[in-house]
C-alpha positions in Angstrom: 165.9 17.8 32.7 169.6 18.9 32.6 172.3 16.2 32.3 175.4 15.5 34.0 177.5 17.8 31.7 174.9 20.5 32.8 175.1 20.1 36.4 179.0 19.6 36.6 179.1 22.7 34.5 177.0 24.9 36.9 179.0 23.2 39.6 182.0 24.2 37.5 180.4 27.8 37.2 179.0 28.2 40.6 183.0 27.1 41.9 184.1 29.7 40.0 182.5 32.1 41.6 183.6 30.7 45.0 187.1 31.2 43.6 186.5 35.1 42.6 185.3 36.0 46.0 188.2 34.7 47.8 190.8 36.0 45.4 189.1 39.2 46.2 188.9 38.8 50.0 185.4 39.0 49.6 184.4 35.2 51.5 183.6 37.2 54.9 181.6 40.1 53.7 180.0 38.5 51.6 180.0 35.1 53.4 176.0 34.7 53.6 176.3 34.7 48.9 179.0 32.3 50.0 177.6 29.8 52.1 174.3 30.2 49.7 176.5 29.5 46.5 178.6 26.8 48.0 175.1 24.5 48.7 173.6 24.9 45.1 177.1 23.9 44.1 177.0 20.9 46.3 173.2 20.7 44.8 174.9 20.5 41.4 177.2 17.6 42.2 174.6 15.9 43.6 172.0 15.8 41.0 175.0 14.8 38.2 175.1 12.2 40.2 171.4 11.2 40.1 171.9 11.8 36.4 173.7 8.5 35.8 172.6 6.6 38.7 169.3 7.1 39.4 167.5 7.1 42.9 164.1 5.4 42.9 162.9 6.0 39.6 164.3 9.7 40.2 166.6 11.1 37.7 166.3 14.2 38.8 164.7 15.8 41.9 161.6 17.9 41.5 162.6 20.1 45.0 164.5 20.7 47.9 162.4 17.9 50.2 162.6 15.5 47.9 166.1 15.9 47.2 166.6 15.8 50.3 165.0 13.0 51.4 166.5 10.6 48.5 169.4 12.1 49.5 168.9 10.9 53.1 167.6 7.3 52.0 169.4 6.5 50.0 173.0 8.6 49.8 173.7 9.0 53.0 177.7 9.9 52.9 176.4 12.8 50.6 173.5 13.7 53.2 176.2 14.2 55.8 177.9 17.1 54.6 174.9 18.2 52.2 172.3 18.8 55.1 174.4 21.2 57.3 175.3 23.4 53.9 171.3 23.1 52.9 171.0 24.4 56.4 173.3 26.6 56.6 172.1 28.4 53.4 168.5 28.4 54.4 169.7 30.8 57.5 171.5 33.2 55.0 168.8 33.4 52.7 165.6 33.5 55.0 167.0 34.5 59.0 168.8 37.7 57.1 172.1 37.0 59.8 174.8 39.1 59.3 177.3 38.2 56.6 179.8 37.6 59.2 178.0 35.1 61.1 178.5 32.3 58.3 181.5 30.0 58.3 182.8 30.4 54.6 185.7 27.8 56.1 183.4 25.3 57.3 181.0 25.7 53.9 184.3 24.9 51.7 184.9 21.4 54.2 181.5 20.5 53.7 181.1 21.1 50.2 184.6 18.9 49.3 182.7 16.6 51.5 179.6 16.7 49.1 182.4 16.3 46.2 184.4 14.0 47.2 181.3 11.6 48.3 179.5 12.1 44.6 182.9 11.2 42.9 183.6 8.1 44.8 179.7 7.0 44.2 180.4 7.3 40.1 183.5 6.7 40.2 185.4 9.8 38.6 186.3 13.1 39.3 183.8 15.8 38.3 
C-alpha cells in the first residue's frame, strides 16, 4: 500500500495539474477533468492521513464505500467537504453533464476544506 510520501506526492501531482488548467483558462471547459481531479486529490490527502493514523484497523481503504464510510465514522470534518467533491465527481464522470455545469470554484473551497481538515488532524502541513 502507498505511504504518506506517496499520497502527498500524487496530491502534490494531481494539484499540479489543477494549477496548469487555470493558468491556461482551461477550469471551465474542462471543468468536469476538474472537479474529477480535484476529488482524487482530496482522496490523496485523505488516505496520507490514514497512513499515519489509522482508522479501524484500516491503513488504507480498499474502495470508494469504505473510504467513505470510515470517512463518515470516524473523520467527519474531512466527510464534510469530501462527500460533495466525491459527489460532484461521480456526476462528471458517469451523468456525462456538460463541462460547464461543474463549479471549478466551489471544487477548489471544498478541496482546501479536505486539506486543511487532514492537516489539522496530523498536525502539519502536507
Amino acid at each position: 500500500m502507498p505511504q504518506y510520501n506517496q499520497h502527498t506526492a500524487q496530491a502534490e501531482h494531481n494539484k499540479n495539474l489543477l494549477s496548469f488548467l487555470m493558468e491556461q483558462n482551461k477550469q471551465v471547459e474542462y471543468s468536469d477533468w476538474y472537479v474529477t481531479v480535484a476529488f482524487y486529490t482530496a482522496l490523496h490527502y485523505f488516505e496520507a492521513v490514514l497512513s499515519v493514523k489509522p482508522a479501524a484497523d484500516f491503513d488504507h481503504s480498499p474502495n470508494h464505500v469504505a473510504r467513505n464510510k470510515i470517512m463518515k465514522i470516524e473523520f467527519g470534518t474531512i466527510y464534510n467537504h469530501y462527500s460533495i467533491l466525491y459527489r460532484t465527481s461521480r456526476i462528471a464522470r458517469y451523468e456525462c453533464h456538460a463541462p460547464d455545469s461543474y463549479d471549478w470554484n466551489d471544487a477548489n473551497t471544498y478541496l482546501a476544506g479536505v486539506k486543511k481538515e487532514c492537516e489539522a488532524l496530523i498536525g502539519k502541513k502536507i
